[in-house]
Each structure stands twice: as structure tokens, then as C-alpha cells.
VONU-804434 format. One record per residue (C-alpha): residue number from 1; chain; x, y, z. Coordinates in Angstrom, 3 decimals, padded with zeros to 6 digits, m for minus. Layout:
<NUM,A,<X,Y,Z>>
...
This chain:
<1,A,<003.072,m025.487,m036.252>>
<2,A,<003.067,m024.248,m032.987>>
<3,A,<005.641,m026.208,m030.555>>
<4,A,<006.141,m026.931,m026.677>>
<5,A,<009.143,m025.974,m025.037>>
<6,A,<010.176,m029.295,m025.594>>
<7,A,<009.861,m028.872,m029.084>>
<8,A,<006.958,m031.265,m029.254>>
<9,A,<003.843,m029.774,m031.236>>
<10,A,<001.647,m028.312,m029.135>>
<11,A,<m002.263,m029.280,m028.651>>
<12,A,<m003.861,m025.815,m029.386>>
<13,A,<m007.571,m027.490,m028.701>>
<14,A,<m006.347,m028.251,m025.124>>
<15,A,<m004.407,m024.597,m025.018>>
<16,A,<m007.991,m023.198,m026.359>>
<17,A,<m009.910,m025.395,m023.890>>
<18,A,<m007.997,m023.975,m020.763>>
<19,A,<m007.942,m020.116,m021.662>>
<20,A,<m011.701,m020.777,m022.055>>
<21,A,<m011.998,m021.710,m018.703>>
<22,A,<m010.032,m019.149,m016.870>>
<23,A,<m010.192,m016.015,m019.711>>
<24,A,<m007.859,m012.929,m018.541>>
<25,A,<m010.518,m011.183,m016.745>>
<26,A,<m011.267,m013.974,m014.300>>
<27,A,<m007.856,m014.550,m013.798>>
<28,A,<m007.165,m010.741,m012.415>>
<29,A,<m010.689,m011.151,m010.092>>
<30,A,<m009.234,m014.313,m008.901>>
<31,A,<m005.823,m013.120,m008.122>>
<32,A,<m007.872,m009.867,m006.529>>
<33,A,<m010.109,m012.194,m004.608>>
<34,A,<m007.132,m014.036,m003.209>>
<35,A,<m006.913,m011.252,m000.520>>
<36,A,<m010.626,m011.489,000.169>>
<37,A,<m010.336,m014.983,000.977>>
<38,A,<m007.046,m015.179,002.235>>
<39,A,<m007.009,m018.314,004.167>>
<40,A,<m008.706,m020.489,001.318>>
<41,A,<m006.620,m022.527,m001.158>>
<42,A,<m006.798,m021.238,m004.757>>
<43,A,<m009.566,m023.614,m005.855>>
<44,A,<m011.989,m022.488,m003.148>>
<45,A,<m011.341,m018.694,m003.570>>
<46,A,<m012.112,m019.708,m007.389>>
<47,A,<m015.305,m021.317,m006.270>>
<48,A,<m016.459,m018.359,m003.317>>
<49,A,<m015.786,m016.159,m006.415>>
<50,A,<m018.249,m017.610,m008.577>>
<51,A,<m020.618,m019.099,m006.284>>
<52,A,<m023.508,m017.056,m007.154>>
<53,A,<m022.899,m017.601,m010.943>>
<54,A,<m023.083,m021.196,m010.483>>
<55,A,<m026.168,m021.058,m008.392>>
<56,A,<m027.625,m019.325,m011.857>>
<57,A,<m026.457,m021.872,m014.027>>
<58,A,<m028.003,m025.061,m012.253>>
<59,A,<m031.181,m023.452,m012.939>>
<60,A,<m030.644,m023.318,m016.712>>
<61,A,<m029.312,m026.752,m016.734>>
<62,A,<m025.518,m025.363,m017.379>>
<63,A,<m022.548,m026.101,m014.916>>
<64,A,<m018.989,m024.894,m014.531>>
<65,A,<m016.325,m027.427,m013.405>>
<66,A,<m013.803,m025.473,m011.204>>
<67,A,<m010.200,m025.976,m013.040>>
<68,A,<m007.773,m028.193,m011.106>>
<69,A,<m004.638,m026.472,m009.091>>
<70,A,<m002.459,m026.645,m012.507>>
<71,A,<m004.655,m025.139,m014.408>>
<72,A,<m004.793,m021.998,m012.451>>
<73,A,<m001.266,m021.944,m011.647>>
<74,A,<m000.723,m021.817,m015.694>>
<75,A,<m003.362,m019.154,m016.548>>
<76,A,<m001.732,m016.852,m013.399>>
<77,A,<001.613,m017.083,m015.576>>
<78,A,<m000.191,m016.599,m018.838>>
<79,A,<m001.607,m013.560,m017.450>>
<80,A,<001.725,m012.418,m015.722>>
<81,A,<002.462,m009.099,m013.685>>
<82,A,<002.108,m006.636,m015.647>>
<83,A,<m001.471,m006.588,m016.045>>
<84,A,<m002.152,m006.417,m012.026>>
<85,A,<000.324,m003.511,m011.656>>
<86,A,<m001.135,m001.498,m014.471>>
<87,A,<m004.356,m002.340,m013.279>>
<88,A,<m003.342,m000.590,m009.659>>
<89,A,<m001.839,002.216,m010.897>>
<90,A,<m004.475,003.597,m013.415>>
<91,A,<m007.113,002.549,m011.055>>
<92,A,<m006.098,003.615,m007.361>>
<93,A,<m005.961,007.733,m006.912>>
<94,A,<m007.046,009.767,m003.368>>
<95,A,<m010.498,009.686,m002.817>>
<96,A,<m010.835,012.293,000.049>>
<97,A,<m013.171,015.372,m000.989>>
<98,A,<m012.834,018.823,001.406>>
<99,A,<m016.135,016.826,003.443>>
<100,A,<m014.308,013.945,004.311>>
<101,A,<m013.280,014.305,008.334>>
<102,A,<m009.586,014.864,009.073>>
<103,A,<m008.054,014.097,005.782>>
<104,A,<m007.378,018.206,005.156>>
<105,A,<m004.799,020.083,007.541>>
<106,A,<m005.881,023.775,006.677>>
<107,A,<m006.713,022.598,003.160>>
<108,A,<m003.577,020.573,002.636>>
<109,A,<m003.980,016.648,001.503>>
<110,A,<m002.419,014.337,004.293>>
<111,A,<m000.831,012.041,002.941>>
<112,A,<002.353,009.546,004.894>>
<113,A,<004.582,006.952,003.094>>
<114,A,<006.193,004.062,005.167>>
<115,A,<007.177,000.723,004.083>>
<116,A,<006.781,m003.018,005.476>>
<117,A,<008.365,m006.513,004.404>>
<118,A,<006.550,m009.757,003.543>>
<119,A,<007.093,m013.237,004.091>>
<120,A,<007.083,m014.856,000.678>>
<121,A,<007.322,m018.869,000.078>>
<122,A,<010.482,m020.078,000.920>>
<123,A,<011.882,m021.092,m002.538>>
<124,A,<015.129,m020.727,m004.332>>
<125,A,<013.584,m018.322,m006.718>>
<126,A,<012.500,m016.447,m004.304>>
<127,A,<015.297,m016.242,m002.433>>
<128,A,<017.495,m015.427,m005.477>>
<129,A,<015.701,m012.166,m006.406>>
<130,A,<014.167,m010.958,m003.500>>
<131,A,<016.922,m012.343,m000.579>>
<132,A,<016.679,m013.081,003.100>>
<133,A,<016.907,m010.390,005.856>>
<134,A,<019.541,m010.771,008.081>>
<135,A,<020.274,m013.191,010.564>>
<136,A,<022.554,m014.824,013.202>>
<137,A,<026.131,m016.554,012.229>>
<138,A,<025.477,m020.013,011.145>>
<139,A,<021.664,m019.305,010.718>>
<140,A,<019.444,m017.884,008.195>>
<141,A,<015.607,m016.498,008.049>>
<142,A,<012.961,m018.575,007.856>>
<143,A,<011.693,m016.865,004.725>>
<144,A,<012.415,m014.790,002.146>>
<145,A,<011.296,m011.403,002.096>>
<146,A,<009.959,m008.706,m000.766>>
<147,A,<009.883,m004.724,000.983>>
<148,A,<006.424,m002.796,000.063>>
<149,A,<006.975,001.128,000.337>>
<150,A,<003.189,002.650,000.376>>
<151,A,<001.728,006.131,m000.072>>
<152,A,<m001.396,006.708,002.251>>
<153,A,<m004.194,008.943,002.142>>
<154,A,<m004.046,009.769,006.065>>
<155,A,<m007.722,010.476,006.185>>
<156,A,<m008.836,007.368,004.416>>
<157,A,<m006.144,004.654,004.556>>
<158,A,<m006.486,004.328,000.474>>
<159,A,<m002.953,003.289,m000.696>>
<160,A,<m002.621,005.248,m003.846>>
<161,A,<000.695,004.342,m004.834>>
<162,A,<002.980,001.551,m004.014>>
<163,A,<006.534,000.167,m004.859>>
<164,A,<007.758,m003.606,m004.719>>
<165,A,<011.362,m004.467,m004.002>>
<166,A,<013.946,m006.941,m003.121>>
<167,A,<014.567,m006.992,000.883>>
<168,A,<018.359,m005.706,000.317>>
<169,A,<016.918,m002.602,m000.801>>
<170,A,<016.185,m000.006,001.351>>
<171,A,<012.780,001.889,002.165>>
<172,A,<014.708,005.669,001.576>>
<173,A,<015.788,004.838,m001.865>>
<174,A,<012.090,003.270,m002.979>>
<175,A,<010.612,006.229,m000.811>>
<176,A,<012.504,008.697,m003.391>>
<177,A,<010.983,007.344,m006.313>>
<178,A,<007.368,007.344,m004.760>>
<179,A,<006.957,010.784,m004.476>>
<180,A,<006.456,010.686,m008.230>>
<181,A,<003.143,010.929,m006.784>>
<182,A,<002.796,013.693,m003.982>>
<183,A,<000.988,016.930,m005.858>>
<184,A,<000.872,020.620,m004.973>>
<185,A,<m001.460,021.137,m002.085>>
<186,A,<m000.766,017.814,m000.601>>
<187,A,<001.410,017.556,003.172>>
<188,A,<003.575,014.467,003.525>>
<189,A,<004.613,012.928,006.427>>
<190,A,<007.004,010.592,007.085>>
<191,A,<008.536,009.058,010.009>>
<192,A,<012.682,009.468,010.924>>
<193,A,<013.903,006.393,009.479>>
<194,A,<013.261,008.342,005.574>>
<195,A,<014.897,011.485,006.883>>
<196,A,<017.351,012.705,004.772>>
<197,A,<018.671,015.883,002.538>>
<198,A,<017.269,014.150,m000.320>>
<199,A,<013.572,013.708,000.495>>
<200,A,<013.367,017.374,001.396>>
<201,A,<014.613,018.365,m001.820>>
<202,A,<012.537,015.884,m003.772>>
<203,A,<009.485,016.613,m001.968>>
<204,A,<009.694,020.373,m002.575>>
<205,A,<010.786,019.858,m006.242>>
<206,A,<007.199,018.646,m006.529>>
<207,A,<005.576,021.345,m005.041>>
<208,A,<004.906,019.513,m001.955>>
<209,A,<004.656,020.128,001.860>>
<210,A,<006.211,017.857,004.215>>
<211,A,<006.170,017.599,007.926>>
<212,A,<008.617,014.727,009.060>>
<213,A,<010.177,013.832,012.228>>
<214,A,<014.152,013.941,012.920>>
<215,A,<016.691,011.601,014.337>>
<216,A,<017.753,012.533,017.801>>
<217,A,<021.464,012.415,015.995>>
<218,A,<020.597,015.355,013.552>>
<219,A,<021.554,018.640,014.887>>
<220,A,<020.696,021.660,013.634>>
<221,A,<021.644,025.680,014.517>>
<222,A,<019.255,028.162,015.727>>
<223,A,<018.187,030.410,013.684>>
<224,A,<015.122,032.875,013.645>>
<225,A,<012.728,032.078,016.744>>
<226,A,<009.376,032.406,015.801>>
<227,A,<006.391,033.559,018.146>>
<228,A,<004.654,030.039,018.682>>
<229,A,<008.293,028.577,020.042>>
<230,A,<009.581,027.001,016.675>>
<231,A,<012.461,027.861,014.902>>
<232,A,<013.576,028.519,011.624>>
<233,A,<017.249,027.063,010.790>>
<234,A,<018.715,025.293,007.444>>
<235,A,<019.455,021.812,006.397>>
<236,A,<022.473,021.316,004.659>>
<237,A,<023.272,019.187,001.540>>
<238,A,<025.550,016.009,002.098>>
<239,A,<029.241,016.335,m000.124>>
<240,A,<028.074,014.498,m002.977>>
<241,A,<025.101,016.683,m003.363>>
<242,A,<026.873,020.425,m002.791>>
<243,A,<029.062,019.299,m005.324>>
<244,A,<026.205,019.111,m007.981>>
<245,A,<025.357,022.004,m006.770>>
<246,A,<022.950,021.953,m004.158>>
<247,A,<022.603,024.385,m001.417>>
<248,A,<020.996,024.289,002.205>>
<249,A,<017.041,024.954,002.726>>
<250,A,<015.425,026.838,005.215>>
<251,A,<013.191,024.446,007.332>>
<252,A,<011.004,025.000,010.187>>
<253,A,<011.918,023.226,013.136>>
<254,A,<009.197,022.484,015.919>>
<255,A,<010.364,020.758,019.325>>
<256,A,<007.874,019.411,021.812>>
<257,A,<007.781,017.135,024.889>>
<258,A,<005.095,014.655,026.070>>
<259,A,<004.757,012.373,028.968>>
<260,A,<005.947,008.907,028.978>>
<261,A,<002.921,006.680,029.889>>
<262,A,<005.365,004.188,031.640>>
<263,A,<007.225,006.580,033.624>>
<264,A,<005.021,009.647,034.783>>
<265,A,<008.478,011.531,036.010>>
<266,A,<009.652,011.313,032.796>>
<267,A,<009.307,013.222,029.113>>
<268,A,<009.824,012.042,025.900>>
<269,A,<011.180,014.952,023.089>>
<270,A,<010.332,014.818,019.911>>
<271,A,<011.235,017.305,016.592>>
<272,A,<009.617,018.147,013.867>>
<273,A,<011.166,020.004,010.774>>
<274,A,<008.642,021.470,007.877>>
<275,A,<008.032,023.529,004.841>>
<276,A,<005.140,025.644,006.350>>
<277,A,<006.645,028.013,007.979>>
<278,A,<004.132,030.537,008.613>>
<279,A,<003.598,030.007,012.165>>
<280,A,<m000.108,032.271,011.807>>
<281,A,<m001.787,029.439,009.224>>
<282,A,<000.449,026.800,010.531>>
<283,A,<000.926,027.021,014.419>>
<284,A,<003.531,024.794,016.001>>
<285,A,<000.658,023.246,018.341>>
<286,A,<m001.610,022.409,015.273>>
<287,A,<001.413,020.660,013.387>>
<288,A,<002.429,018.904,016.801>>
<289,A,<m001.387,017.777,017.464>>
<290,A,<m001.364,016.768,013.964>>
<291,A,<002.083,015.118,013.614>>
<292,A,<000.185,011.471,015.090>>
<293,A,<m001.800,010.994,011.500>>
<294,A,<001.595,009.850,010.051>>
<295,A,<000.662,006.485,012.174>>
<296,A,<m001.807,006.053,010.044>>
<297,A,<000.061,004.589,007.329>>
<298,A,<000.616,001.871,010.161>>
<299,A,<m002.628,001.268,010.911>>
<300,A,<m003.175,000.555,007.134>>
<301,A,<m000.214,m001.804,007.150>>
<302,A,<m001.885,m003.243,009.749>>
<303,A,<m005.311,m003.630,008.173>>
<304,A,<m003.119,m005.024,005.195>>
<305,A,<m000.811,m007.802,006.842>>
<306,A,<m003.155,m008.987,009.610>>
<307,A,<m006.776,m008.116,008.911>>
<308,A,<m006.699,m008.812,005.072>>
<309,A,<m003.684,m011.567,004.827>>
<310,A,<m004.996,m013.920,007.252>>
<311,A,<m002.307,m015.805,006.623>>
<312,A,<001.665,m017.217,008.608>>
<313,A,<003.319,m016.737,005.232>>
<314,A,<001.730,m013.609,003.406>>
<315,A,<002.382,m014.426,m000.064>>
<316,A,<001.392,m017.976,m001.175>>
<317,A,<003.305,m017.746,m004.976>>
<318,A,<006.385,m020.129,m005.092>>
<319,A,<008.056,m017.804,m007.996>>
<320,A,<009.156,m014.086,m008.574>>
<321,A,<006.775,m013.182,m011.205>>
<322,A,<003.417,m014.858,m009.297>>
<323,A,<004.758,m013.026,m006.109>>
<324,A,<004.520,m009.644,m007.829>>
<325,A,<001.801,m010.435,m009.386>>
<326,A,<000.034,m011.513,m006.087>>
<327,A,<000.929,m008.864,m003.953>>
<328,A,<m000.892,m005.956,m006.613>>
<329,A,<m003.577,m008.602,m006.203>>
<330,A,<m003.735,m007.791,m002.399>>
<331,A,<m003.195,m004.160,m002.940>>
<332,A,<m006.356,m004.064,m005.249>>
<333,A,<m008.228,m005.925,m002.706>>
<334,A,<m007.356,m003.640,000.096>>
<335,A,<m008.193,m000.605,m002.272>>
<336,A,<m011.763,m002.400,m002.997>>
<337,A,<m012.608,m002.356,000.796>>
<338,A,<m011.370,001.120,001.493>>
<339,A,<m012.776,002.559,m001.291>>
<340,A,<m016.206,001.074,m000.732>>
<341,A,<m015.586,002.217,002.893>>
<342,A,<m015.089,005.728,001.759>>
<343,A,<m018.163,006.120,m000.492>>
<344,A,<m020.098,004.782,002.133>>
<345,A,<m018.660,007.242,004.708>>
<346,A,<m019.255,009.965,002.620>>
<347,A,<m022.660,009.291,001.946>>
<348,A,<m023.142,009.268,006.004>>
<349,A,<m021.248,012.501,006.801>>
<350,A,<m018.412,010.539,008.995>>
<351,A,<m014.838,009.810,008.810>>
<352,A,<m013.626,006.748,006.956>>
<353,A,<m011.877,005.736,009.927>>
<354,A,<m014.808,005.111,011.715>>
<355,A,<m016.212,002.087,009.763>>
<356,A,<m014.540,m001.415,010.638>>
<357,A,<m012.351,m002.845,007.957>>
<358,A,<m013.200,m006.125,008.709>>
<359,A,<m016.875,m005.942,009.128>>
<360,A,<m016.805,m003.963,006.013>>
<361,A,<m014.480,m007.092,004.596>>
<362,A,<m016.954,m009.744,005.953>>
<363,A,<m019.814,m007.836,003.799>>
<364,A,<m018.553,m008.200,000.431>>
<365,A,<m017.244,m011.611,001.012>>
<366,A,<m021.160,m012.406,001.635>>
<367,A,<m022.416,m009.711,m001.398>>
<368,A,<m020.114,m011.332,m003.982>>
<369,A,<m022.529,m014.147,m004.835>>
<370,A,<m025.978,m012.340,m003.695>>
<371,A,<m024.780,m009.577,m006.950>>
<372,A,<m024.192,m012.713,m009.068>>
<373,A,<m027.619,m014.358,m008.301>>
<374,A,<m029.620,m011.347,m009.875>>
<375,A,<m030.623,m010.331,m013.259>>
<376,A,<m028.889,m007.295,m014.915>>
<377,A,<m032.090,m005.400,m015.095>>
<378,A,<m032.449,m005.495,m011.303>>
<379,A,<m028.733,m003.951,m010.848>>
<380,A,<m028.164,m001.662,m013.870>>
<381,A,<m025.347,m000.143,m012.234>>
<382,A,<m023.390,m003.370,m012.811>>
């Protein structure tokens, strides 16, 4: 006999009767459709999700009663992470072919990898695994906080690989492991904060180009000028890495000036160190010109956080597991817009960029019960 927690015997007709009502497989579209309909409580997404289906069933005299709060709250932690995070990772991949507008540099893959925090419930679960950032003496943060470190496809905003983490850890040490997922003929970029000795070594140990920017702090000696202005010098390995072994690489540093908007007297510098060092494929101009598509992992955080969240605390799950769990949810959601974006962009000839995120956002939330209301035969793709 099958028993509770409590040891009591447990009422398998009622355990039948619930999984019934929320199988698996609606369980992962709800938690998906959670970042389509952000602002709604978890018993309307459930019914926006199957509006159409229960549209159908009036006419054939059958009706589904929408589960109450508990109910759903047990079938997410029946389901549990897992599922949504293996779901994300064999599903998501770059979508950009050699036709999609600027997502190539010279046939190189742009790709960028940055990372964001976000606001999760504030419970002492919550708190315990994924902490608090830091605050005033005497004070704390409103909320806890759980980092997300993303990899970008520059010329689509498709996240194609992701990493969830406590706040205490930091975005260079998550960054490291995500370039399990850079490939030959791909060019990262990645912003100063993720400089280091160690993501230069990683990222050509895969076979990888990189073009990242460099901390004022970070000197470096001249070395071979080259005829478009850069420079080709060596970064050297920290102590704990020469004595593994390591020894300095030859980088490609490119220095450039532009005009600060605020103050037309003044310039602000910026460097740039890289792997391509053939100045004939790779001019310093073209890098420098192209150097602004690593914001473009911002502008997807920003289509994530604001445009698809919706919401003053991000995460709605009051425990560790749910908040995992929830956050692939809003990572599969944001890949379901993109993607859709990017088919549709390819089939017009434009960039991906060009088509809102929200207007494209505001069309499925309206196709999601029009698809439900037809017959199979009249959609045999679905």
C-alpha cells in the first residue's frame, strides 16, 4: 500500500483523478505559457491556454473544469525541473542561415554572452539557495535574486544556451562553462566585465573567435603595428595558470575613439583585443563598426525582463525547484517568439530585428485558441 508522507495510505483514485487533469504535457505548455501571459494568475494562463479547446468541447456537450490553485501548484512539483531544462537544451540551437541580415561577420556566426539577475519571491527558500545581493549596513534587498548567464545569436536574439545560478556566483565563472557551446566558425563577443586570461583560452580551445572589449586597467605592450592601426601584442597567463603550464597568446589589439554625445569637446576610447588577426579579411574599422552587435544580447535581456515578464517580481514560484523550473519556462517562451519571428523573417528576405517582439507576442497570444478551434484536417501541419 502506497502511503502519504504522513504515513497515512494514500488515495490513488484522487492521485489518478488529478494527473488526469493536468497530464505532464500540459503541465510543461502551462509553465511555457506562463511567460506568454505574464501578468495573469496561474488559473487564467491555464484557462487562455485552453480556451479554444473548451470552445470545442461545449459543442460536443463535454466541459473541462479548470483545476484549483493547489492542484497546479502539485502537478508543477510532480513534473519538477528537469523536464523544462532538458526540454530547452535539446530544443533551442541558432537558427540564422548565410540569408539572414547581419547575423554573419565575413562568414563568422555572431554570437555575445552576458548575464542578468532576477527578482524571485521573497521566501526563506529562496533566499537560502539563491541569496540576496548586497546591501546597506542594517538593511537587506527587497528580494532574492537567481543570476541568468545567456548565449545570443546577435543576428536573431535566439538564446541558445543558458545557465541558472545563485546571486553569490559570479557571471565570469558561469560564462566559462557556457562556451560549452560556441563552435568553429562562430565570433563571440563579450563585454569587459568577462574579460579575463581564462575566457581567451577557453574560447580558442573550442575553435572559436572572439572579439571582446578590455578594462581601461589592463595594459598591454606594443608589439607588431599592423597597416589598418591595430596592434598585435600578448596576453599573459595569471600565476596560478603559468604554473599549470600555460603560456601568453598573441591577441590583436584594436583602439578607437568616438564622440561623447553629452560633451561634443570630448572623446570616449575604447579597446578591442581579438583572435582575427588578419587585418586584410578582418580590418580594424569593420571589427570597430561591428563591435556594437555585442549590445544585442541586451536588447534580448530586455525583450526578456520587460517585454515578456510583465511583471514587479519576475519569477512568481515561492520555492527553489518551481523557480528553476519557471525560469526554463520563460526561456522557452522567449525562444517560441523569436523563433517564429525568424521563420517569418526569412520567408520575407529581412532581418529578424526588424519585426516587433511584442506585436509578434500579442499574435500568438490571440492564435493560441483560433489553432485550437479547428479540425486537424484543416491544419495538418499540427
Amino acid at each position: 500500500m502506497n502511503r502519504n508522507r504522513n504515513g497515512y495510505p494514500e488515495n490513488k483514485s484522487k492521485r489518478k483523478t488529478a494527473e488526469s487533469a493536468l497530464p505532464s504535457q500540459l503541465v510543461v505548455c502551462l509553465i511555457v505559457a506562463m511567460s506568454l501571459w505574464s501578468k495573469d494568475s496561474m488559473r487564467d494562463v491555464l484557462k487562455n491556454l485552453i480556451d479554444g479547446l473548451n470552445e470545442v468541447g461545449l459543442k460536443t456537450g463535454k466541459f473541462w473544469k479548470t483545476p484549483c490553485k493547489a492542484a497546479i501548484t502539485k502537478a508543477r512539483k510532480r513534473l519538477g525541473p528537469s523536464v523544462m531544462s532538458q526540454l530547452f537544451h535539446q530544443l533551442v540551437r541558432p537558427m540564422a542561415t548565410t540569408k539572414t541580415v547581419g547575423a554573419f561577420l565575413n562568414g563568422l556566426r555572431v554570437v555575445a554572452i552576458d548575464g542578468t539577475c532576477l527578482d524571485i519571491p521573497d521566501s526563506d527558500e529562496n533566499a537560502r539557495v539563491f541569496g540576496r545581493p548586497g546591501s546597506r549596513p542594517g538593511t537587506r534587498a527587497a528580494f532574492p535574486q537567481a543570476r541568468l548567464v545567456i548565449l545570443v545569436e546577435a543576428g536573431t536574439h535566439l538564446i541558445f544556451d543558458a545557465l541558472i545560478c545563485p546571486y553569490k556566483m559570479g557571471e565570469r565563472v558561469r560564462a566559462l562553462r557556457l562556451l560549452r557551446s560556441v563552435k568553429r566558425e562562430m565570433l563571440l563577443m563579450w563585454d569587459r566585465g568577462l574579460h579575463s586570461y581564462a575566457m581567451v583560452s577557453a574560447t580558442l580551445s573550442k575553435g572559436c573567435g572572439y572579439l571582446g572589449r578590455i578594462p581601461s586597467n589592463v595594459k598591454f605592450q606594443g608589439g607588431t603595428q599592423l597597416e589598418d592601426g591595430s596592434y598585435l601584442s600578448f596576453i599573459n597567463p595569471p600565476g596560478k595558470f603559468r604554473k599549470k603550464g600555460f603560456k601568453p597568446i598573441q591577441i590583436r589589439v584594436i583602439e578607437y575613439t568616438i564622440q561623447n554625445l553629452n560633451d561634443p569637446t570630448a572623446e570616449i576610447r575604447y579597446r578591442l583585443i581579438t583572435s582575427l588577426l588578419d587585418p586584410q579579411k578582418f580590418p580594424a574599422k569593420l571589427l570597430a563598426a561591428s563591435d556594437h552587435q555585442r549590445w544585442e544580447v541586451e536588447n534580448t535581456i530586455d525583450e526578456f525582463k520587460v517585454h515578456l515578464l510583465e511583471r514587479k517580481t519576475h519569477i512568481r514560484s515561492q520555492r527553489p525547484r518551481e523557480v528553476i523550473q519557471e525560469i526554463y519556462g520563460l526561456l522557452l517562451g522567449h525562444w517560441a517568439v523569436r523563433s517564429l519571428i525568424c521563420q517569418t523573417a526569412d520567408g520575407a528576405e529581412i532581418s529578424p530585428l526588424s519585426i516587433s517582439f511584442t506585436g509578434t507576442l500579442r499574435v500568438i497570444r490571440r492564435a493560441v485558441p483560433k489553432f485550437q478551434r479547428l479540425e486537424a484536417q484543416e491544419i495538418p501541419f499540427f
